[in-house]
C-alpha positions in Angstrom: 78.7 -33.1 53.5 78.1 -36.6 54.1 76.5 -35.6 57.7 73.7 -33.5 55.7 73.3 -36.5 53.2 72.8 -39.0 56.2 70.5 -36.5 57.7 68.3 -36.0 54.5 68.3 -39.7 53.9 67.0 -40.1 57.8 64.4 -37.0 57.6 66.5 -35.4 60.1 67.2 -31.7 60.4 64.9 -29.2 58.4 62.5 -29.4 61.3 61.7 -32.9 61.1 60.4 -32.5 57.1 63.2 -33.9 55.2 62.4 -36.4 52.1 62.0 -39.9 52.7 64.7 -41.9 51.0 63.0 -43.9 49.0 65.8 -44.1 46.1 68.3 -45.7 48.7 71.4 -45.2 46.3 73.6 -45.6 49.0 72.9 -49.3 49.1 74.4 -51.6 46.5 71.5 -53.4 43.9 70.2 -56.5 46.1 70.2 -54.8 49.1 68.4 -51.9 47.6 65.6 -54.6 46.0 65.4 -56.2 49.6 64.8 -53.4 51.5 62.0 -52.3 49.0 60.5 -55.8 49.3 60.4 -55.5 53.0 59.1 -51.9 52.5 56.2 -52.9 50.6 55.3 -56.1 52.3 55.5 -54.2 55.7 53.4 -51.4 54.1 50.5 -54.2 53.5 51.2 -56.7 56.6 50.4 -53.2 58.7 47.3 -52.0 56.1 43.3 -53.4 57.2 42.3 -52.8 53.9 43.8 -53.3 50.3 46.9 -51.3 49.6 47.1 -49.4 45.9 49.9 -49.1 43.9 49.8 -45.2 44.3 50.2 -46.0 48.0 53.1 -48.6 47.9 55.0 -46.0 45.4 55.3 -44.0 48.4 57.8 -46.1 49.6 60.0 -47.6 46.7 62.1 -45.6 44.8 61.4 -44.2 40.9 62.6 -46.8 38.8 61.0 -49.8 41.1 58.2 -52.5 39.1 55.6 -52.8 42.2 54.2 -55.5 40.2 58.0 -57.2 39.9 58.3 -56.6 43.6 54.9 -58.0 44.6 56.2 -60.8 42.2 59.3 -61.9 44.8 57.7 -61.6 48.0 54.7 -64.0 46.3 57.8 -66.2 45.5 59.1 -66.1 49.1 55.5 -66.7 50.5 55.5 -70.0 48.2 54.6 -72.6 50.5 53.6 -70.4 53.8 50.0 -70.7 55.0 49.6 -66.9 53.3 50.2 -65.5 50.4 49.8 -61.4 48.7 46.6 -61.8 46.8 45.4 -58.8 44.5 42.1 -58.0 45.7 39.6 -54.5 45.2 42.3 -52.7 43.6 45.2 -53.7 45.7 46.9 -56.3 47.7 46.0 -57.9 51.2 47.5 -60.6 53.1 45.3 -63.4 52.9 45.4 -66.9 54.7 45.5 -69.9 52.0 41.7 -71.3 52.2 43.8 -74.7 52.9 44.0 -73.3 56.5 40.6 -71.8 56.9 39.1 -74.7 59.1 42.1 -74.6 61.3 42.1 -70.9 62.1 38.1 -71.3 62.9 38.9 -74.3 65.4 41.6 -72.1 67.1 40.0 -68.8 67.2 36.9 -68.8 65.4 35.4 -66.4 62.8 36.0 -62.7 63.8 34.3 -61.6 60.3 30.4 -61.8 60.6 29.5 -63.9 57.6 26.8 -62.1 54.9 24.0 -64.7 54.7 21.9 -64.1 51.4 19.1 -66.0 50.2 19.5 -67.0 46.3 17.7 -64.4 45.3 19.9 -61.6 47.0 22.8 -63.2 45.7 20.7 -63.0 42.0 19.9 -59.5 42.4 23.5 -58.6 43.7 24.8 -60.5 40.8 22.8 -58.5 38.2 24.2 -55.1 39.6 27.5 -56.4 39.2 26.9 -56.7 35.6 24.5 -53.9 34.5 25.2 -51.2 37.1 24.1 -48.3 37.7 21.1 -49.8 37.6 17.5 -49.0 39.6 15.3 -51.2 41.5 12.5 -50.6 38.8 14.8 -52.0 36.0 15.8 -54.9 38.3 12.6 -55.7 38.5 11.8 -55.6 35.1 14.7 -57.7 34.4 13.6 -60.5 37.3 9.9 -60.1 36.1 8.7 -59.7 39.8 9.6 -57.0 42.1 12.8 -56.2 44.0 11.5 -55.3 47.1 12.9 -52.3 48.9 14.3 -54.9 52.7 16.1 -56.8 49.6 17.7 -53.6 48.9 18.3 -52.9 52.0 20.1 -56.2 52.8 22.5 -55.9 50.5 23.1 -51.8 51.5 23.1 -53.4 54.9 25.8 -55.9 54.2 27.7 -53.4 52.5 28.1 -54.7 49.4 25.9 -52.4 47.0 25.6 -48.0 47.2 23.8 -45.5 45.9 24.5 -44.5 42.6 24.2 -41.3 40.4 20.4 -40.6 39.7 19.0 -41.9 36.9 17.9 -39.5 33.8 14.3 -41.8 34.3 11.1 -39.5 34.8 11.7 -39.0 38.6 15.1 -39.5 39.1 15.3 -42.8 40.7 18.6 -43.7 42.3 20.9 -46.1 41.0 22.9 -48.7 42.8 26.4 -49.7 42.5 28.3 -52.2 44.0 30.8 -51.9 46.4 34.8 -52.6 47.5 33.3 -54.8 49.9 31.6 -56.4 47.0 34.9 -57.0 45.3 36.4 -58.8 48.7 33.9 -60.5 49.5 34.3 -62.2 46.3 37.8 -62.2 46.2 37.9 -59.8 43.0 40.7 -57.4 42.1 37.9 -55.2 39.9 34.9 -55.8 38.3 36.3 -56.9 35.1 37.4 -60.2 36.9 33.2 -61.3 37.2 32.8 -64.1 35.3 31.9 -64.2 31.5 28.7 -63.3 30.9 28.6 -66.5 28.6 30.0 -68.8 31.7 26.5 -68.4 33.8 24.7 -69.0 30.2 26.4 -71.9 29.6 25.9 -73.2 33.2 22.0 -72.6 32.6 21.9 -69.8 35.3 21.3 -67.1 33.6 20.4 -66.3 29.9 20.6 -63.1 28.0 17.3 -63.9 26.1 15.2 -64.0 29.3 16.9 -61.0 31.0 16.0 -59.0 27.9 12.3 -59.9 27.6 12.1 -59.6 31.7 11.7 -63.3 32.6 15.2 -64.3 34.6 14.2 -65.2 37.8 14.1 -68.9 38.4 11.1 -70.7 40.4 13.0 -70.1 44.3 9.7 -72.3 45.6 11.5 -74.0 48.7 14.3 -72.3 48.0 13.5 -68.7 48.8 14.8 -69.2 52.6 18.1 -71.0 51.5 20.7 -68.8 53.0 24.3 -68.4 51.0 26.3 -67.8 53.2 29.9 -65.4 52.4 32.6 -64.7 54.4 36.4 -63.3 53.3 38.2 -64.6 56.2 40.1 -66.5 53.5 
């Protein structure tokens, strides 16, 4: 009997199929919450893109918190050059941005930054907030036209899509942004933007203007002024 429980445990026998032992029982309490930490941590160390909690459930047994999990292993990263950040609907193992000018001096940038110009960043900020939205309602927003290569930079860049077509005489598309969007700008979903009120109150963007179409800002000398982003933080 205990030879078929080891063997079930170990996905031994039944052709190779048996049940991953997620539950561990046969481990006393800590050791059971350590092995799941190391589990879940492993699990995202191994993963080149954010890892969702349906994902890391896989691994941890029924009655596990993911979020109380992800909770110690941030507590045992305290003071290491990374940390578990919660990024695009999961969590990635990020470098501290302490470090970045380190890692660049050693081994440079393997992430080719996204230069935008103000204006992309403007029109990419805009569909953040008011997607799906179409290029003809951007630029009625902006007053001036969003031209179809600005589009096309930010598709390019990944950080916008196609949407669903809009119900608009023609059926224009839509665009959406992206999960490259949200870690780019280090955010877990889109709720995490800023406050609308934040950029009003900074003076860079006001609801008034957006509504009667006059939003973009006088870029004279400015239009060529790259932003530049890169996630390697």
């Amino acid at each position: 009997m205990m030879a078929d429980a080891r063997r079930k445990r170990t996905g031994q026998g039944d052709g190779g199929e048996g049940l991953f032992d997620r539950e561990l029982d046969h481990l006393p309490p800590e050791a059971r919450w350590r092995e799941w930490m190391h589990r879940v941590e492993a699990t995202i160390f191994a993963a080149s893109e954010p890892v969702g909690r349906e994902t890391l459930a896989r691994v941890v047994g029924k009655s596990c918190s993911i979020d109380l999990l992800i909770d110690d292993i941030r507590e045992e990263l305290r003071g290491r050059p990374y940390d578990l950040v919660s990024v695009a609907g999961g969590w990635k193992h990020l470098t501290r941005p302490a470090y970045a000018d380190a890692i660049r001096a050693a081994v440079g940038s393997n992430q080719k930054a996204v230069d935008l110009t103000q204006s992309d960043v403007l029109v990419l900020m805009c569909i953040g907030y008011f997607q799906p939205i179409t290029r003809g309602e951007l630029s009625s927003f902006f007053g001036k036209e969003i031209s179809r290569d600005l589009i096309g930079r930010l598709r390019g860049a990944g950080l916008i899509a196609s949407g669903p077509r809009s119900p608009t005489p023609g059926a224009p598309y839509t665009y959406v942004t992206t999960k490259a969007f949200l870690l780019e700008f280090g955010l877990d979903t889109l709720r995490d933007l800023p406050d609308f009120e934040a950029f009003e109150d900074a003076g860079l963007l006001s609801k008034d203007k957006l509504l009667a179409g006059d939003i973009m800002p006088d870029l004279s000398g400015a239009e060529n002024e790259d932003v530049s982003l890169n996630g390697d933080e």
